[in-house]
N, C-alpha and C positions, 0 to 999 in steps of 0.2 A: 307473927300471925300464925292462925293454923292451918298446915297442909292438906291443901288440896288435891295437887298431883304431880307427878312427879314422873321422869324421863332420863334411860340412861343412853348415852353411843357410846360403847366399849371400843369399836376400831378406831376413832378418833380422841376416846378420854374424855368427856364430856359428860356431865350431870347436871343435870336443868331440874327445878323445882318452884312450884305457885304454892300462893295460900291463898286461901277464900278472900282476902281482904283484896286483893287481884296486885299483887306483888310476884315478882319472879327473879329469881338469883340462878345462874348458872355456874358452875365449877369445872375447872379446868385438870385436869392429874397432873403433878410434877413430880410427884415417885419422892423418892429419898424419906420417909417415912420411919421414924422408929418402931418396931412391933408392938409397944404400949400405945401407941397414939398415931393410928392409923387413920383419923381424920385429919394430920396436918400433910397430907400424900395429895390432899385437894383446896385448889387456889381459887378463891370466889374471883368471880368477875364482876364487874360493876353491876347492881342492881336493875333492875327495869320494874317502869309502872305499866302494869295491865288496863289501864281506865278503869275509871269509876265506875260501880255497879256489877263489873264483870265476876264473876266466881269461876275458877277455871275446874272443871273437872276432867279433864283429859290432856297429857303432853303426850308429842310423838315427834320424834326428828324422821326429817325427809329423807326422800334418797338421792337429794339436792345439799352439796356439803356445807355447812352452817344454817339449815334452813328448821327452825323449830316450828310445828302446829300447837294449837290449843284449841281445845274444845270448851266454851264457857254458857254459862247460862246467865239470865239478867232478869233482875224483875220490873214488870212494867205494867204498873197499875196494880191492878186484881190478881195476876194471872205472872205465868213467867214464861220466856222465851229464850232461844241458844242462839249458835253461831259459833263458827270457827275462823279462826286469825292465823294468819304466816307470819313468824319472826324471823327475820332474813338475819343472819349473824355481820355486822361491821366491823371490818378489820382497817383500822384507821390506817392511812400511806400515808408514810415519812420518807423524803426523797430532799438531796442537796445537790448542788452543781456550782463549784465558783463560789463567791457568797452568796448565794440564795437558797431557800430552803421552802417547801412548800409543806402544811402540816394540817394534814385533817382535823378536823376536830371535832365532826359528827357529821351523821350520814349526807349529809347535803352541802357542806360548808366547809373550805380549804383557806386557811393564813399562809400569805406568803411575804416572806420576812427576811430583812437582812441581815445575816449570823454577825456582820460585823460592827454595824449599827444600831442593830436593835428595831428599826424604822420597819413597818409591817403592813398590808394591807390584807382586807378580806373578800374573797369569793365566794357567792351564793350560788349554786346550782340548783336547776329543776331536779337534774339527776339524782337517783341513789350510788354514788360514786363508791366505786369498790377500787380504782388504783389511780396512781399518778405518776405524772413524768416531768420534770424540769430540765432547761436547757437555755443557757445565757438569759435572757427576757421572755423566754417560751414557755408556758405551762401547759400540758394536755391532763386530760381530766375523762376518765370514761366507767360507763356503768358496765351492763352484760349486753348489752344493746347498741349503746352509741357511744360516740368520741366527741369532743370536744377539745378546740384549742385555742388559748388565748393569748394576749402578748400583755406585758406585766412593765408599771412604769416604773424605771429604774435610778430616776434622778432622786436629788436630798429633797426637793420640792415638795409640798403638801400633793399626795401622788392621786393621781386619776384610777378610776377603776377602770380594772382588765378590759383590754378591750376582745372582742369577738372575733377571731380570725377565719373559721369554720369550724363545721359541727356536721356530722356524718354517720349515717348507721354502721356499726361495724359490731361483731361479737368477738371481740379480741379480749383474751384473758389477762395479757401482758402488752406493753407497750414501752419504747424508748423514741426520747427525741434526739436530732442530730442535723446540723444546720437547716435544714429547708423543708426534713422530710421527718415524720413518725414512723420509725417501725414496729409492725404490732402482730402479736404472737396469736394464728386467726388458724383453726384445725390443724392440717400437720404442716405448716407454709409459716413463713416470715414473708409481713407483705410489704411493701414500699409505699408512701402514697404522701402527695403532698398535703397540708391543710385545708383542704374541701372535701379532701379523701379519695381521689382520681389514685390508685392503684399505678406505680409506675415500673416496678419491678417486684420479685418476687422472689424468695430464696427459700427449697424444699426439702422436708426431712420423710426419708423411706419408712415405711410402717413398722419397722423392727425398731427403727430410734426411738419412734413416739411423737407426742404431742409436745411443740413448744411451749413452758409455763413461765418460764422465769425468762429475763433478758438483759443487757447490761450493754454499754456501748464506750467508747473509749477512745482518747487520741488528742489530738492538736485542735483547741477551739479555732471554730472558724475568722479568717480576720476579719477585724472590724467588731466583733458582739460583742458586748459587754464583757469584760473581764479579761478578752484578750490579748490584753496587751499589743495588740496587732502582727500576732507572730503568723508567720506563715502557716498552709496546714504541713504536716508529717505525718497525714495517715491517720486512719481512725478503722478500728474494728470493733465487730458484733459479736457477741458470745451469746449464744440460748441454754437452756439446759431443760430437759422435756423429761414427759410424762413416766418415760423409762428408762431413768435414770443416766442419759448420754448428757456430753457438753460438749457444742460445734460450733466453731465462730468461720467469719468470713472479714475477709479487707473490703472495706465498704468506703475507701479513700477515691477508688475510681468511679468513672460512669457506673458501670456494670460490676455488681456484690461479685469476688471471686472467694469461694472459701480458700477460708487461711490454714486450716490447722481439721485432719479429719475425725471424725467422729469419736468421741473415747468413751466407752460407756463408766462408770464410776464404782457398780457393782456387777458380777458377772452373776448373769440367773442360766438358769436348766437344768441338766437332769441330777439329784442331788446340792444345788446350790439353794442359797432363799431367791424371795423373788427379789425381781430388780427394786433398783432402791428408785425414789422420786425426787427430782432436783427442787428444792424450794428457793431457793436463791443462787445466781453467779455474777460472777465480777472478772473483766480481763484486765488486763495492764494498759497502757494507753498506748505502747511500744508493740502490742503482741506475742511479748513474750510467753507469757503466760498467764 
């Protein structure tokens, strides 16, 4: 079709483009480009329909990360009228545990599936679910808003849908499950809380570390859950890795979270250095090593 409008984000790489026909393709940058062909430095991303009628004349990204505008206009009747749309960017979560695997598959809608069977069931959410979390028969599911947990039937049996365990406001960016309790990555805090979402402990990172984004958890499944073999526990810790670029775990095997291991940041910023770097992902050992 023909271009209608068009939108660049230089600090994240990102190029978004409509056509009057109300079609929209976005481009990702992945660099490595030959100098004669500086169009293959950019990766389409899956297409998006604009609805019918709509002709977009204006893009603009938000100051919200992944969050595209469009300004369009539409004719109706005689006469013609506008309107502007938010396209919130979907970053589909892929997450395993044991055999189970839980696997987005649009903005509302999570398969969870058994990597060794093949055997699957599917989750329909109200939510616009931006992460997830799996753990033995435990699924947590949350937006920018709320949480949700459910428990997942794990027999060969034609399987029942997930059942509802609790569902709770919470603005947590990250989240991990671990026998009984979710941890969830909530301003500069890692909070504890069980499945209704009662907050039971709490573990804090100083304003110099940053915000917790990413989280990972690790250790001896609990006995009795599915998959484990009925082994004892031997300890399980939490590793985060936040906004300014630190990675901090703690031993989360006793009552009360004791950090394990202190704060490392991964790149050093100040006077002369670049700025600190941003953790997108961590993973610890299930021993603590490292």
């Amino acid at each position: 079709g023909s271009l209608g409008a068009r939108a660049r984000e230089p600090q994240r790489g990102v190029l978004a483009a409509a056509t009057r026909e109300g079609s929209a393709v976005v481009w990702r940058r992945v660099g490595g480009a030959p100098e004669d062909e500086p169009e293959k430095a950019w990766a389409p991303l899956a297409p998006l329909s604009l609805g019918r009628g709509l002709a977009p004349v204006q893009l603009g990204w938000g100051p919200r990360e992944g969050l595209l505008a469009m300004r369009y206009t539409t004719v109706e009747g005689s006469g013609t009228a506008g309107g502007l749309c938010l396209l919130p960017e979907t970053v589909l979560a892929r997450v395993v545990h044991g055999n189970w695997a839980a696997i987005q598959t649009d903005a509302s809608t999570v398969r969870i599936e058994n990597v060794a069977t093949g055997g699957a069931t599917l989750l329909q959410s109200e939510m616009r679910i931006v992460g997830a979390a799996i753990y033995a028969n435990t699924l947590a599911i949350w937006s920018r808003s709320k949480v949700a947990v459910y428990e997942f039937d794990t027999s060969d049996r034609p399987r029942k849908d997930p059942k509802l365990l609790g569902e709770f406001e919470s603005r947590t960016v990250a989240a991990a499950l671990w026998d009984d309790h979710i941890y969830m990555c909530v301003g500069n805090r890692i909070e504890v809380a069980n499945f209704i979402g009662s907050v039971q402990a709490s573990m804090g990172l100083s304003d110099s570390e940053g915000e917790p984004i990413a989280i990972h958890i690790a250790g001896a499944v609990r006995a009795g859950a599915p998959n484990s073999g009925g082994a004892a526990s031997l300890g399980a810790y939490v590793a985060v890795g936040t906004s300014c670029g630190f990675i901090k775990s703690w031993d989360i095997s006793r009552q009360e979270p004791r950090q394990h291991a202190h704060a490392r940041q991964l790149v050093a910023s100040g006077a002369g250095q670049p700025q600190a770097s941003r953790v997108t992902s961590v993973a610890i050992a299930s021993d603590g090593s490292r």
